[in-house]
C-alpha positions as CSV (number, residue, x, y, z in Angstrom):
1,X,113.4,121.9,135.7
2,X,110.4,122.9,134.0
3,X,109.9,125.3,136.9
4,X,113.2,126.9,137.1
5,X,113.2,127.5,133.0
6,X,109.8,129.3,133.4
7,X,110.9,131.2,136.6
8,X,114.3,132.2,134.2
9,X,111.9,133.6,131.3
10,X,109.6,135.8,133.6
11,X,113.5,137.1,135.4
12,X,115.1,138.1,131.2
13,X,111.4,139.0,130.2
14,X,111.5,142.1,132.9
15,X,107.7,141.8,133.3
16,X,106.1,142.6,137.2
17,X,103.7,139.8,138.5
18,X,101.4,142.2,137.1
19,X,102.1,142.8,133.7
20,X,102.7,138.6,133.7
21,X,99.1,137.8,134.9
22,X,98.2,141.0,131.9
23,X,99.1,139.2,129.2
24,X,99.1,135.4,130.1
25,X,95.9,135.4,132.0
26,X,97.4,133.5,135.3
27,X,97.2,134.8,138.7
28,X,100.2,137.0,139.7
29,X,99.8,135.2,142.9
30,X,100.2,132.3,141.0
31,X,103.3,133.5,139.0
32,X,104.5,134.3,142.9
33,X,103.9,130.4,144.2
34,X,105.7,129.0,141.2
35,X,109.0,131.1,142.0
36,X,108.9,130.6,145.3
37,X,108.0,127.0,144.9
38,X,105.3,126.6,146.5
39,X,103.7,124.7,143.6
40,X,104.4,123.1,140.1
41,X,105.0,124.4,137.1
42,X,101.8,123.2,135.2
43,X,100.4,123.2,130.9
44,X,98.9,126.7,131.7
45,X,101.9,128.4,132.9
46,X,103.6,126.8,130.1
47,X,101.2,127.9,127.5
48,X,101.4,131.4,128.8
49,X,105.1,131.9,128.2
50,X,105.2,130.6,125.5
51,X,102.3,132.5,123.8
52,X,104.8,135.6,124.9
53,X,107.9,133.7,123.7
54,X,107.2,131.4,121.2
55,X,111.2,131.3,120.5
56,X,111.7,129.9,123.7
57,X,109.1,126.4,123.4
58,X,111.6,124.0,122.7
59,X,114.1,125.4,125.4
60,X,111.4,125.7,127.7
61,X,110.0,122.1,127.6
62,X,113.3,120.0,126.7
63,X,116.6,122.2,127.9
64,X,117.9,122.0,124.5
65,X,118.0,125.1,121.9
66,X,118.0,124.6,117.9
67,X,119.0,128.2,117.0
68,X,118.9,127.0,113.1
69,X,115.0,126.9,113.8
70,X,114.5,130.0,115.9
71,X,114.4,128.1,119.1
72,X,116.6,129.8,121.9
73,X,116.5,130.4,125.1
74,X,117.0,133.7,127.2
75,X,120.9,132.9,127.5
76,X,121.3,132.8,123.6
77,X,119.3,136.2,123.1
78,X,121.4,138.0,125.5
79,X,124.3,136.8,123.6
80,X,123.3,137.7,121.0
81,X,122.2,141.1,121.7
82,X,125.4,141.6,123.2
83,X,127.1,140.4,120.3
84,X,125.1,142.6,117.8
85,X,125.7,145.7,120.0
86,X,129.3,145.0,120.1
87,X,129.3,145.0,116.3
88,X,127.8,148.1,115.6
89,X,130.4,149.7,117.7
């Protein structure tokens, strides 16, 4: 679960395997083994999202959002982007 929330981040974030392993300090080949599941999401692949996305902590380790405390998830932001473009139209 763990592993598919992390794998979601890295897919809204837009970032290459490169740019990933730039600023967390993980392996792109690493970043490629956890999506294709050939290993575990682990406390350093974690830590590295999170230092990106700190928003996304709570989503990322539970499945639960508390918007009222700045924690989202990717889902919520694009909602809200959308919803924010939308009024400004």
């Amino acid at each position: 679960m763990i592993r598919d929330r992390l794998i979601t981040v890295w897919e809204w974030s837009g970032l290459s395997a490169k740019a990933l392993e730039e600023k967390t300090g993980i392996d792109r080949s690493n970043w490629y083994s956890l999506k294709q599941g050939r290993r575990r999401a682990n406390e350093d692949d974690i830590s590295g999202i999170i230092s990106l996305y700190p928003n996304f902590a709570l989503w990322l380790v539970t499945g639960k959002i508390a918007p009222e405390s700045g924690q989202t998830n990717p889902e919520y932001e694009e909602a809200n982007k959308n919803l924010k473009g939308a009024q400004e139209g």
